[in-house]
Structures are given as C-alpha cells and as structure tokens.
KOLFI-805643 format. One record per atom (N, C-alpha, C): residue number from 1; residue in one letter; chain; atom name; x negated, y negated, z. Coordinates in pm, 1 decimal. Each point is the difference from the previous one (the first is absolute). Layout:
BEGIN
+-------+------+-------+-------+----------+----------+----------+
! milum ! tido ! kolke ! tivex !       c1 !       c2 !       c3 !
+-------+------+-------+-------+----------+----------+----------+
!   NUM !    A !     A !    CA !        X !        Y !        Z !
...
+-------+------+-------+-------+----------+----------+----------+
END
This chain:
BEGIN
+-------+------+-------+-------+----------+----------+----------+
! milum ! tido ! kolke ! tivex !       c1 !       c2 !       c3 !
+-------+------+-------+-------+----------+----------+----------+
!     1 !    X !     A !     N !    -80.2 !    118.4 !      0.0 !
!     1 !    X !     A !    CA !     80.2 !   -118.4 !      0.0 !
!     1 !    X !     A !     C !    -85.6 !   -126.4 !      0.0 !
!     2 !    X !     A !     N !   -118.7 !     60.9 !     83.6 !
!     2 !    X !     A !    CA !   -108.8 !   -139.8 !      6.5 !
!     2 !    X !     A !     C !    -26.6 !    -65.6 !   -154.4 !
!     3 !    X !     A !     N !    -31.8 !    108.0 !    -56.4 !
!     3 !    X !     A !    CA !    -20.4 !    -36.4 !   -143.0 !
!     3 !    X !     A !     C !     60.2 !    -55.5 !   -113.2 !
!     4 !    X !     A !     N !    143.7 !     21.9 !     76.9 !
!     4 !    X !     A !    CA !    101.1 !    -48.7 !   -134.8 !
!     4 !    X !     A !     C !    -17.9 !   -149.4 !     30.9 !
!     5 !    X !     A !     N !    -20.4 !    -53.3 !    152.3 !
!     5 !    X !     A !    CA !     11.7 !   -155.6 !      5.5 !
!     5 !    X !     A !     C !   -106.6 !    -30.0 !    -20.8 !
!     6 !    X !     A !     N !   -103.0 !     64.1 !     25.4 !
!     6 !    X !     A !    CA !   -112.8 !    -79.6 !    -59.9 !
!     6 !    X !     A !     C !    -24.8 !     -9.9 !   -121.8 !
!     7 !    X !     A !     N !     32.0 !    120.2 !   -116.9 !
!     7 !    X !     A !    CA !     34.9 !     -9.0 !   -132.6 !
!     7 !    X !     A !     C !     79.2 !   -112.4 !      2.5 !
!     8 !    X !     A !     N !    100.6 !    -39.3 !     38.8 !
!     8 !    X !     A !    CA !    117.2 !    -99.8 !    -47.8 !
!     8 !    X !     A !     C !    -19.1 !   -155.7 !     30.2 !
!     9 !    X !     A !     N !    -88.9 !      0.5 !    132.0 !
!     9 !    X !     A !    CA !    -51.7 !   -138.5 !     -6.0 !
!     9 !    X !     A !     C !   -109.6 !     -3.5 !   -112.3 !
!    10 !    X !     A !     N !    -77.1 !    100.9 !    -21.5 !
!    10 !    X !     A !    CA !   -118.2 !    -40.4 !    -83.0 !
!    10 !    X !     A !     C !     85.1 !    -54.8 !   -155.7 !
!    11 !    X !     A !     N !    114.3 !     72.5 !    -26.2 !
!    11 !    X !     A !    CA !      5.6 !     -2.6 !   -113.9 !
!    11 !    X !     A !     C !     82.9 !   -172.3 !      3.1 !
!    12 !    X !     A !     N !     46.5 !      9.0 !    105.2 !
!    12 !    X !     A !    CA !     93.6 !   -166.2 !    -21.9 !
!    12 !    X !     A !     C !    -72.6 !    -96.8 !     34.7 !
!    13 !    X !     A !     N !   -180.2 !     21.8 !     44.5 !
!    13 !    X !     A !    CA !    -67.0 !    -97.2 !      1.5 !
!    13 !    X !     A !     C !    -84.5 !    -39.0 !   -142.1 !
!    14 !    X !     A !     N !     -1.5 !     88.5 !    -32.5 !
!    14 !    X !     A !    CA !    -51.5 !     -5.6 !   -172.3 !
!    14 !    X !     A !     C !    124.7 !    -39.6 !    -99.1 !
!    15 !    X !     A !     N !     89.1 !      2.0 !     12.4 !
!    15 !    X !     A !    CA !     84.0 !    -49.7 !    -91.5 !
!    15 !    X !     A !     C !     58.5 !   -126.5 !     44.9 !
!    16 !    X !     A !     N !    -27.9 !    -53.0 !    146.3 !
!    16 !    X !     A !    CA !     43.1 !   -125.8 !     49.4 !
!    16 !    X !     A !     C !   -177.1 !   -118.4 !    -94.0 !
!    17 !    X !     A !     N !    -68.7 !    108.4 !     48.1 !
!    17 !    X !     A !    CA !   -111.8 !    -94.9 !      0.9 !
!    17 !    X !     A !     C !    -68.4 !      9.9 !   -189.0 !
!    18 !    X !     A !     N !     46.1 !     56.3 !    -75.9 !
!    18 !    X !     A !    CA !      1.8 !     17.7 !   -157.7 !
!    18 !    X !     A !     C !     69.5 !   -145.1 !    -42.9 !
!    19 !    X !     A !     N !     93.9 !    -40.8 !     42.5 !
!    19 !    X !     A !    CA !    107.3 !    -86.2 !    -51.2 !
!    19 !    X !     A !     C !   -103.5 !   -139.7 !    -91.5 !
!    20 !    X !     A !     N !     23.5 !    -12.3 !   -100.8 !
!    20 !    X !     A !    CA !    -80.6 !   -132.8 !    -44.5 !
!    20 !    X !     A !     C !    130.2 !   -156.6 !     38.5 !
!    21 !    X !     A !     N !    -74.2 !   -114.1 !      0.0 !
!    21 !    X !     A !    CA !     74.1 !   -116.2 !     31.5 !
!    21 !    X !     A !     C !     37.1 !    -55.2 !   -147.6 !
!    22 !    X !     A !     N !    117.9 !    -33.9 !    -60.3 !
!    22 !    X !     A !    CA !     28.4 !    -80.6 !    -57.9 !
!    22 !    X !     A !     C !    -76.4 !   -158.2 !    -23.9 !
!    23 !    X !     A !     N !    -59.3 !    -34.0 !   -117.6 !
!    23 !    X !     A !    CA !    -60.1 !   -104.1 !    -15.7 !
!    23 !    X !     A !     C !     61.6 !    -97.5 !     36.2 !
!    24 !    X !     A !     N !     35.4 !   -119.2 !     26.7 !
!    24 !    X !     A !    CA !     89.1 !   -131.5 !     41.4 !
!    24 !    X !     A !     C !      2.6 !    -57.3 !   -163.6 !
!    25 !    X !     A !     N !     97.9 !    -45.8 !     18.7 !
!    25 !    X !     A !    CA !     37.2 !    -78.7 !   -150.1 !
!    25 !    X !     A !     C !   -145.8 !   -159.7 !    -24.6 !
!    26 !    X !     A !     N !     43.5 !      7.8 !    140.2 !
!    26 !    X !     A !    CA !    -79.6 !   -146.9 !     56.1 !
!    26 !    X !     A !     C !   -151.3 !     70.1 !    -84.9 !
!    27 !    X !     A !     N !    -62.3 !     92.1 !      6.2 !
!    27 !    X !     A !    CA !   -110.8 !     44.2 !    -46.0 !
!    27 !    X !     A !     C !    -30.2 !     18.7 !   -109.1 !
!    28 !    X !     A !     N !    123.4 !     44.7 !    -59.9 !
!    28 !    X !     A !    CA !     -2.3 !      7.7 !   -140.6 !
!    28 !    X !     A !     C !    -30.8 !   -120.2 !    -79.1 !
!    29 !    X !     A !     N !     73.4 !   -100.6 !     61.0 !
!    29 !    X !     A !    CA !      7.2 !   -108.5 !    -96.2 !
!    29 !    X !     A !     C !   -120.8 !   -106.4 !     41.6 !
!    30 !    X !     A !     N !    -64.8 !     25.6 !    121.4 !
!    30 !    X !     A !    CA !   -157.6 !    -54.7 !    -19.9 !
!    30 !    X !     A !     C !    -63.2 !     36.2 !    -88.2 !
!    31 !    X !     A !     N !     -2.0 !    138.8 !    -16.5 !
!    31 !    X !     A !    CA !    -96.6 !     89.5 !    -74.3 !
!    31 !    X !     A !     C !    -10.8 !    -63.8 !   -160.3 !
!    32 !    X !     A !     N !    146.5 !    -50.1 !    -37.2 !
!    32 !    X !     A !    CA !      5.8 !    -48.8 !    -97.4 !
!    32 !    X !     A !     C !    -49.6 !   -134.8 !    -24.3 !
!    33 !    X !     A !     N !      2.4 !    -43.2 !    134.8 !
!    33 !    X !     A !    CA !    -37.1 !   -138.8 !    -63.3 !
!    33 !    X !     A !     C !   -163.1 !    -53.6 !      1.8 !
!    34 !    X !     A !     N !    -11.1 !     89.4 !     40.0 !
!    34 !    X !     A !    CA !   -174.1 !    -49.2 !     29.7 !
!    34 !    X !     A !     C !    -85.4 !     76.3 !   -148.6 !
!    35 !    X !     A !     N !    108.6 !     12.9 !    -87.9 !
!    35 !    X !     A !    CA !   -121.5 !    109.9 !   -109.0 !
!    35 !    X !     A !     C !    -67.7 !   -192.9 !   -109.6 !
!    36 !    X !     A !     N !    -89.7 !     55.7 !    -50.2 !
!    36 !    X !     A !    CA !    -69.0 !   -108.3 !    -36.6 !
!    36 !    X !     A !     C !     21.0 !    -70.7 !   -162.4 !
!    37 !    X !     A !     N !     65.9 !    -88.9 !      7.7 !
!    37 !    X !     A !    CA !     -5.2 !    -25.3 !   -108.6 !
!    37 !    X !     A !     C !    -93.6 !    -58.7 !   -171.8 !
!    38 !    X !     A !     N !    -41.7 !    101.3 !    -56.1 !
!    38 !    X !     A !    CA !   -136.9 !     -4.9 !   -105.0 !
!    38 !    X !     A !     C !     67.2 !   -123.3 !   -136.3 !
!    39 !    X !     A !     N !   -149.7 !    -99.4 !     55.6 !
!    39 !    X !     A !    CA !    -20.3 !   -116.3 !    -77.3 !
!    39 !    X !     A !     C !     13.5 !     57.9 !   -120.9 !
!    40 !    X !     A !     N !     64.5 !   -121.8 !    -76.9 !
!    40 !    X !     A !    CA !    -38.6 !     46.8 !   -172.2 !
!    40 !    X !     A !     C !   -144.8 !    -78.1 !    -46.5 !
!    41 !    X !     A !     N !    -13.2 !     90.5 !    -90.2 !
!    41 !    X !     A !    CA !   -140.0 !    -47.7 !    -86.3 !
!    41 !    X !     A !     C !    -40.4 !    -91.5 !    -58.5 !
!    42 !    X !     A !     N !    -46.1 !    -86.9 !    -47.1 !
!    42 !    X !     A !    CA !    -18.6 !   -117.0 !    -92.6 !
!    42 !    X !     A !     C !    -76.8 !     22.5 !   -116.2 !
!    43 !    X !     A !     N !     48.4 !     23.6 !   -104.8 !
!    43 !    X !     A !    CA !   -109.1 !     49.7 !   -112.8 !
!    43 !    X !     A !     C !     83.7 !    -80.9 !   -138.4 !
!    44 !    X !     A !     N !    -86.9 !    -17.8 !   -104.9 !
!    44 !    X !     A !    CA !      8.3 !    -10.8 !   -128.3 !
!    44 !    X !     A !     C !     35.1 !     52.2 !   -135.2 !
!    45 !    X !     A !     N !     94.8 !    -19.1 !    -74.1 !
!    45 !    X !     A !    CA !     63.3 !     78.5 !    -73.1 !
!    45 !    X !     A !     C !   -118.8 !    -23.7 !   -127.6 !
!    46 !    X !     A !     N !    -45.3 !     93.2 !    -93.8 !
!    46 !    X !     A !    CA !   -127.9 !    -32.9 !    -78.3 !
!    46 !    X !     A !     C !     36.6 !     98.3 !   -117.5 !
!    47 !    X !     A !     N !    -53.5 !    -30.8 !   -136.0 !
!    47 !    X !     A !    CA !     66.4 !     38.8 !    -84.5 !
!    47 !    X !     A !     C !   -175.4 !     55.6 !   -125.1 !
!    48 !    X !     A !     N !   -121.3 !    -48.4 !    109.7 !
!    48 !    X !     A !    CA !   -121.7 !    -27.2 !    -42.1 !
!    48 !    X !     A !     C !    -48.8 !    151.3 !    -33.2 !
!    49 !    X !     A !     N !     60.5 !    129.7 !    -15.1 !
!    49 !    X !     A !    CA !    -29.4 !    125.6 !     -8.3 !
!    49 !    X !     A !     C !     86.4 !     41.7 !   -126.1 !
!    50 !    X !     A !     N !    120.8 !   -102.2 !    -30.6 !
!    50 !    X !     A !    CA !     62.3 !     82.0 !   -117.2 !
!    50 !    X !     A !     C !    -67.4 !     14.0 !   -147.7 !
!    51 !    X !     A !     N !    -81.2 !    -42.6 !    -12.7 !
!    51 !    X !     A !    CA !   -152.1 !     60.5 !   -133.3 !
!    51 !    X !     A !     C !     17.2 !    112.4 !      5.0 !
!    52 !    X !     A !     N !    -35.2 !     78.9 !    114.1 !
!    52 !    X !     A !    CA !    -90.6 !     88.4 !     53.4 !
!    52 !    X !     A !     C !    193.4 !    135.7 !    -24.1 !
!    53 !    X !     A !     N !     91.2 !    -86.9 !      3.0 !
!    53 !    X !     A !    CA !     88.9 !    120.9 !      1.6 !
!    53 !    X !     A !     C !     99.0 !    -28.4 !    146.5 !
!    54 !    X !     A !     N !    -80.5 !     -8.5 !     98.9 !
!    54 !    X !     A !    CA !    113.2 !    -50.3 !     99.3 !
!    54 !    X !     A !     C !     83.9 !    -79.1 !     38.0 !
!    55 !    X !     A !     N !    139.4 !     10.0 !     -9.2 !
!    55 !    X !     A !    CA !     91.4 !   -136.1 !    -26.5 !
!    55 !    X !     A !     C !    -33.0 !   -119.6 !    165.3 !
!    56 !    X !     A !     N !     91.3 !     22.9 !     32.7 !
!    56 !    X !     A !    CA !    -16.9 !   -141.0 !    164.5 !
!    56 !    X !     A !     C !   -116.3 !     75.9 !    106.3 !
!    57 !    X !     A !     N !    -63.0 !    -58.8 !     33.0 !
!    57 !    X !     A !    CA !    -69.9 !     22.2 !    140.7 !
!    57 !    X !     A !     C !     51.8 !   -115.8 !    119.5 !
!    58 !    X !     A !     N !    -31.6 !     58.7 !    108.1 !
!    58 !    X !     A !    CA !    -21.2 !   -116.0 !    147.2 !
!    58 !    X !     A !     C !   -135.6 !    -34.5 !     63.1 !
!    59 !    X !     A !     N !    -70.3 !    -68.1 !    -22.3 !
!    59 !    X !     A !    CA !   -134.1 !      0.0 !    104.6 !
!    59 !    X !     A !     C !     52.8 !    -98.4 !    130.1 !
!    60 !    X !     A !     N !    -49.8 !    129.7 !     86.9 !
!    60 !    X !     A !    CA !     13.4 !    -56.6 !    134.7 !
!    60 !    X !     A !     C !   -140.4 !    -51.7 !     52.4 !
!    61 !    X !     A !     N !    -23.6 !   -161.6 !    -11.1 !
!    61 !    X !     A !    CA !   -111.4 !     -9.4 !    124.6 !
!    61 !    X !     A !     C !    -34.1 !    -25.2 !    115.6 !
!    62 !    X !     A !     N !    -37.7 !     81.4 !     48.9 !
!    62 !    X !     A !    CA !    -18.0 !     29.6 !    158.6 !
!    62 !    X !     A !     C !   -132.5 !    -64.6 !     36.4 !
!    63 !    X !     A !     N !    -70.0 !    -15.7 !    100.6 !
!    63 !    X !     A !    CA !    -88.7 !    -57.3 !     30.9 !
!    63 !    X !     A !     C !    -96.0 !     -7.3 !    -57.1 !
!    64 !    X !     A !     N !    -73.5 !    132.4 !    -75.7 !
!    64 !    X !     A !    CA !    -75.6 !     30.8 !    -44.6 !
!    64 !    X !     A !     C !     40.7 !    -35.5 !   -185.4 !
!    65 !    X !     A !     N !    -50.3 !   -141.2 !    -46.3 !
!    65 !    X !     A !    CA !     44.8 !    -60.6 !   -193.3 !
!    65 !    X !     A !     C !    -99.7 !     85.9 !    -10.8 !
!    66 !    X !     A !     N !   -108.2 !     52.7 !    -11.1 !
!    66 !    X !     A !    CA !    -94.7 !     61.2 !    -93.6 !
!    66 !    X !     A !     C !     95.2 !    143.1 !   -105.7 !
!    67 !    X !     A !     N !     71.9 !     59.5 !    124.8 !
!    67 !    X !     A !    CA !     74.7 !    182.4 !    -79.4 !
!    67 !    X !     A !     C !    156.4 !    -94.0 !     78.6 !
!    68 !    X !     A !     N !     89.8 !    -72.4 !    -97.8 !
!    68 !    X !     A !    CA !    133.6 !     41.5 !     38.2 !
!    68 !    X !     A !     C !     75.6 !    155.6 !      0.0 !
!    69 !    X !     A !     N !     83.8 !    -27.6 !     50.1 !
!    69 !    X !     A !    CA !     70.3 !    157.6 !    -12.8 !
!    69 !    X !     A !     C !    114.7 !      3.1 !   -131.4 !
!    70 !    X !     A !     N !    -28.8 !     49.5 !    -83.5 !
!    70 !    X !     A !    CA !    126.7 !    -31.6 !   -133.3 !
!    70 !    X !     A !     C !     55.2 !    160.9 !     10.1 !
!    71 !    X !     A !     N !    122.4 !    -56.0 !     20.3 !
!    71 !    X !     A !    CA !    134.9 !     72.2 !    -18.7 !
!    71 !    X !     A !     C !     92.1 !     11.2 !   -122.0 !
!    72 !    X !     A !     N !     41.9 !    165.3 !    -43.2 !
!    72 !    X !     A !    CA !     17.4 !    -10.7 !   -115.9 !
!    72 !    X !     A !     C !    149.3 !     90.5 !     65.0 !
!    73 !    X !     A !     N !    123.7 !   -125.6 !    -32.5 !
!    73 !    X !     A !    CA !     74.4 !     33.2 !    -17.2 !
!    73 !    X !     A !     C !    103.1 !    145.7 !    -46.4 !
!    74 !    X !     A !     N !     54.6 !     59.1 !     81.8 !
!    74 !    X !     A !    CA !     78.5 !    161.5 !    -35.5 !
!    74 !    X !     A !     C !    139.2 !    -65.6 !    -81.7 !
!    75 !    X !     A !     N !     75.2 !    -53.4 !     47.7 !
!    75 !    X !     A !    CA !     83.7 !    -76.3 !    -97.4 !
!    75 !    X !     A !     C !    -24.4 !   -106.0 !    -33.4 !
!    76 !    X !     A !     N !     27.4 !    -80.4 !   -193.7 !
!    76 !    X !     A !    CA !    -16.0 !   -124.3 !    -10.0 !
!    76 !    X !     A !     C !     77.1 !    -81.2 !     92.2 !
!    77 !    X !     A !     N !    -84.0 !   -126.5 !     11.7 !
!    77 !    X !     A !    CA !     95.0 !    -94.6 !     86.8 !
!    77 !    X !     A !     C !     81.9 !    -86.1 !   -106.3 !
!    78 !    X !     A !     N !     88.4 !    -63.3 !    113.9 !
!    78 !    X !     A !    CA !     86.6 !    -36.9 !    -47.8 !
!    78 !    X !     A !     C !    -17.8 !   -154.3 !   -107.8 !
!    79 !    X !     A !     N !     70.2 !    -25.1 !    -88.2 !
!    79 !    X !     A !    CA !     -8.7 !   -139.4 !   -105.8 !
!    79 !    X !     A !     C !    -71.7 !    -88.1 !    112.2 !
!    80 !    X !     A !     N !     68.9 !    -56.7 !     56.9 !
!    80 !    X !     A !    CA !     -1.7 !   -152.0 !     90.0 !
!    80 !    X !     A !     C !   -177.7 !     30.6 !     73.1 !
!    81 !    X !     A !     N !    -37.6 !     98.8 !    -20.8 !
!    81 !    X !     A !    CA !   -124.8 !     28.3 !    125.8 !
!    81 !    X !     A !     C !   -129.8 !     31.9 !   -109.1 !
!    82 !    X !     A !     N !     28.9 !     73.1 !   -123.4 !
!    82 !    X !     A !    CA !    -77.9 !     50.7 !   -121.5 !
!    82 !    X !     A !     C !    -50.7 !   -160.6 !    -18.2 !
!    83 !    X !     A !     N !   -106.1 !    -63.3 !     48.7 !
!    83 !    X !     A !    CA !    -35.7 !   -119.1 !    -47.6 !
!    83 !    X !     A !     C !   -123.6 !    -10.7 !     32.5 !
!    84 !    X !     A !     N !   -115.1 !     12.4 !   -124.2 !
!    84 !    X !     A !    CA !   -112.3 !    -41.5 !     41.9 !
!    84 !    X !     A !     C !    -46.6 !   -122.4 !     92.1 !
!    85 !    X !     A !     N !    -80.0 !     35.1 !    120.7 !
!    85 !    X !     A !    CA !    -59.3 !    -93.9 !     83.1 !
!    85 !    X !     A !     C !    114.4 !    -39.9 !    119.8 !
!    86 !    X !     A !     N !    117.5 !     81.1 !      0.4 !
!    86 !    X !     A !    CA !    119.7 !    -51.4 !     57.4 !
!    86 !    X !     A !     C !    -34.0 !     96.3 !    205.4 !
!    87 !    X !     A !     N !      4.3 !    -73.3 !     70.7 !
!    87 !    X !     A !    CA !    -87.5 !     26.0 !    135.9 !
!    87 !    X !     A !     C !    173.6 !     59.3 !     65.7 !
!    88 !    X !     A !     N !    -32.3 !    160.4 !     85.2 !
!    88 !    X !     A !    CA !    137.6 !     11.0 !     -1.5 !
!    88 !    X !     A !     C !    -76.3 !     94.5 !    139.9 !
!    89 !    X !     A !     N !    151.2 !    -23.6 !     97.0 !
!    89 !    X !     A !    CA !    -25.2 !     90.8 !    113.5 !
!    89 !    X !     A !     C !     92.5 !    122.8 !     -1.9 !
!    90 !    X !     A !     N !    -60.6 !    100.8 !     77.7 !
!    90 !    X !     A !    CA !     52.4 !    150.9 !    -75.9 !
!    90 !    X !     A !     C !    -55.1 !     88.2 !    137.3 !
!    91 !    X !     A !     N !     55.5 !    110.3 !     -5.6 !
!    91 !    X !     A !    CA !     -1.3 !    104.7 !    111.2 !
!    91 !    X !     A !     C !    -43.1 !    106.7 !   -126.0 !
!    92 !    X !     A !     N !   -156.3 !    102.2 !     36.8 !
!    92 !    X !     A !    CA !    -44.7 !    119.7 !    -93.5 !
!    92 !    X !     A !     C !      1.9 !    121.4 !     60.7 !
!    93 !    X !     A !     N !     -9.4 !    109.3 !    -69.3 !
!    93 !    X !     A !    CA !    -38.4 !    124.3 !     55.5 !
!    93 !    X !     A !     C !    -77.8 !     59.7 !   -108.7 !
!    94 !    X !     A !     N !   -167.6 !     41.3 !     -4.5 !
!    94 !    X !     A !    CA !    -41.8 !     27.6 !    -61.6 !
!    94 !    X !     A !     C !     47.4 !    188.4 !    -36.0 !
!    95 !    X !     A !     N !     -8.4 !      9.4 !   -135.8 !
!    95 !    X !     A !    CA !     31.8 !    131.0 !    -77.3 !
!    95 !    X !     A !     C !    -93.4 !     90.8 !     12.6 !
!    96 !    X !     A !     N !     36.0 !    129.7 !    -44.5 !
!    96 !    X !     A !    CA !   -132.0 !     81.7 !    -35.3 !
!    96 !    X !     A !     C !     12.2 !     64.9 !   -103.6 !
!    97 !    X !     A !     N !     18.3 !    -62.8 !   -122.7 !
!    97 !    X !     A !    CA !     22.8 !     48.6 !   -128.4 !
!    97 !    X !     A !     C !    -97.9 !    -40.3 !    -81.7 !
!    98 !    X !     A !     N !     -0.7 !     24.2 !   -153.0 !
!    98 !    X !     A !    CA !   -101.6 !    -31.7 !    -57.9 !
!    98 !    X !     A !     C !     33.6 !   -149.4 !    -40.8 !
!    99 !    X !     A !     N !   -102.3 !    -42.7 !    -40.2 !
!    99 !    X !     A !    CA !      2.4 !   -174.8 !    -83.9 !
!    99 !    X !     A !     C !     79.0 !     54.5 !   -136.7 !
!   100 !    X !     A !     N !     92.2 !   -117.1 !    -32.7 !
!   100 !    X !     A !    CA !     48.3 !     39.1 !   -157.9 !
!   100 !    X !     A !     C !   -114.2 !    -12.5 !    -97.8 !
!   101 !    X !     A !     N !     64.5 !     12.5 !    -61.0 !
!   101 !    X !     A !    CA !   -132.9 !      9.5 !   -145.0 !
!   101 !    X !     A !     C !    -64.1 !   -150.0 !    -35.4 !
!   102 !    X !     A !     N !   -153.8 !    -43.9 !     42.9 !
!   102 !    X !     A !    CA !    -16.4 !   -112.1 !    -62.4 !
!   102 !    X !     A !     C !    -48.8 !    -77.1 !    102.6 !
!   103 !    X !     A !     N !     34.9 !     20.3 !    105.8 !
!   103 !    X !     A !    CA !      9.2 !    -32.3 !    150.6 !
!   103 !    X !     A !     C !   -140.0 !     51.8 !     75.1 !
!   104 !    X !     A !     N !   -118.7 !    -62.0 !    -13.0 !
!   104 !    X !     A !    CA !    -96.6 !     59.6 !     52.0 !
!   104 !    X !     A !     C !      7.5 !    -69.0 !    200.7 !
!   105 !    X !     A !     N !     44.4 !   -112.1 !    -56.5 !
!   105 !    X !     A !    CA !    -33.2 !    -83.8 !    139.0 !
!   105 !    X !     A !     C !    145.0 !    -11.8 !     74.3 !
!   106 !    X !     A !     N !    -62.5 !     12.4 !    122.1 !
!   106 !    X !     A !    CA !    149.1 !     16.5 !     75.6 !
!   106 !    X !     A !     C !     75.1 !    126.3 !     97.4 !
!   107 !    X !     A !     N !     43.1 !    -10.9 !     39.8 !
!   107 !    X !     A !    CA !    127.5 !     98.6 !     83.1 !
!   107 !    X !     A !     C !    106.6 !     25.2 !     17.5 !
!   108 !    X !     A !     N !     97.3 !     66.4 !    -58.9 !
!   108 !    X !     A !    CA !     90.0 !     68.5 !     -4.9 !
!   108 !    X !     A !     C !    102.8 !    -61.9 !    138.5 !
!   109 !    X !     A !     N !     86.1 !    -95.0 !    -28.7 !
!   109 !    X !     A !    CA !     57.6 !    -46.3 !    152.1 !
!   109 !    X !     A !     C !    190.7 !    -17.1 !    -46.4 !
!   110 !    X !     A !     N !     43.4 !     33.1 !    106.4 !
!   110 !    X !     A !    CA !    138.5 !    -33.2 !     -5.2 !
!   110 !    X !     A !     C !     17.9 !   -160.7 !     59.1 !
!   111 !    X !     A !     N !     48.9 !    -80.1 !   -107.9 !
!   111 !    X !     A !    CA !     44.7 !    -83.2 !     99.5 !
!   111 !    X !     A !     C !    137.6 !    -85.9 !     20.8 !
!   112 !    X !     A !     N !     11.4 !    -28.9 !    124.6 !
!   112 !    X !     A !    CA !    128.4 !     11.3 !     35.2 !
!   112 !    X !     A !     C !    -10.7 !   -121.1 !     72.7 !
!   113 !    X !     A !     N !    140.7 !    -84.4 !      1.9 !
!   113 !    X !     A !    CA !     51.5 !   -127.4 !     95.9 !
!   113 !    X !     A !     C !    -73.2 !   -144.9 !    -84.4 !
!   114 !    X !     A !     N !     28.7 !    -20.6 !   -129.4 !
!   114 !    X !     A !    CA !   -123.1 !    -92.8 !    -54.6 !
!   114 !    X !     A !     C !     96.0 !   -142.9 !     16.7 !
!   115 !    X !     A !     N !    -87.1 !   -104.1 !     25.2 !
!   115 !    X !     A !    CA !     42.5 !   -105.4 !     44.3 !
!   115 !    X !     A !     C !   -106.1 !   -103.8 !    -79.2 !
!   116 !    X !     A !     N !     59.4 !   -105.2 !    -54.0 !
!   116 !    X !     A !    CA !   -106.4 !   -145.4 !    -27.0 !
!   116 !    X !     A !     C !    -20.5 !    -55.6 !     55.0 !
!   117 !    X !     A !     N !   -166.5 !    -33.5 !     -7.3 !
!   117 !    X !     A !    CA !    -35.6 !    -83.4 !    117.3 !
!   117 !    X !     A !     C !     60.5 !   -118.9 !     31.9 !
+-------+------+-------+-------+----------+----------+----------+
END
C-alpha cells in the first residue's frame, strides 16, 4: 500500500511540476517591437556596362570609392527609376545565381522597396 502512495505522489509531482507557463500577450508584443529596423541603401542607377551586354546596374558606394559594390539587378526596374545617374534608395538581397550573359561586373541582387532620393 506504501507503494501505491508513493507511486501516486511521485507521479502527481511530475505532472504538476511538467506544466509549461503560457507566454503573456504583454511579451509577445515587446518581442515585436524591439526587432530592428534595416536602413535602405543609397546607390546609383548606371547604364555604363550596357556595351558590354548588361542592361541597368546599381553601384553602391560605401566607404571604401576605390571597389564600389555594383549590383546587377534580378528584375528590370521600373520606367520612373531606369535612369542613368538617377541616385535611388532601395532595400537588397544578394543572389546566388549566375551573371546574365555579358555581365562580367557585378552581383546578382534582388531589389526591393526603391525610392528617389
């Protein structure tokens, strides 16, 4: 008989003490608000590669003018933005596909959220 209660507390102390707590709503919605919001880019719409075969590029320069970073568009952009020398802010995600044909210089980038300066 000893055993059945000590079996029976053991077992209702492990299933009392298993229980997880419900997150608070209150927590949830910090969680949300503190995520960080990513600057857009400042780069140049450039048209100085289409010889060569590649239609629009972006050079982004970053601190370092000697190697900008040129970005080669996954979809054409749009009329109003397709403008040589035209300075435009933009959110990227670089690709990992090949360069189109013609396209030696550059990187493969999606870009997304484009705005005039």
């Amino acid at each position: 008989m000893k055993f059945y209660i000590i079996l029976f507390t053991g077992l209702l102390l492990m299933v009392y003490s298993c229980k997880t707590k419900k997150p608070s709503t209150q927590q949830n919605s910090q969680s949300t608000e503190q995520t960080p919001v990513k600057p857009k880019t400042l780069g140049k719409v450039s048209h100085q590669y289409r010889v060569t075969g590649c239609n629009t590029v972006v050079i982004v320069n970053a601190e370092n003018n000697e190697n900008p970073l040129v970005l080669i568009p996954k979809d054409t952009l749009a009329k109003e933005f397709d403008k040589d020398g035209l300075e435009i802010y933009f959110e990227y995600r670089l690709l990992k596909i090949k360069n189109p044909a013609g396209c030696s210089h550059g990187i493969p980038a999606l870009i997304s959220n484009i705005s005039k300066k």
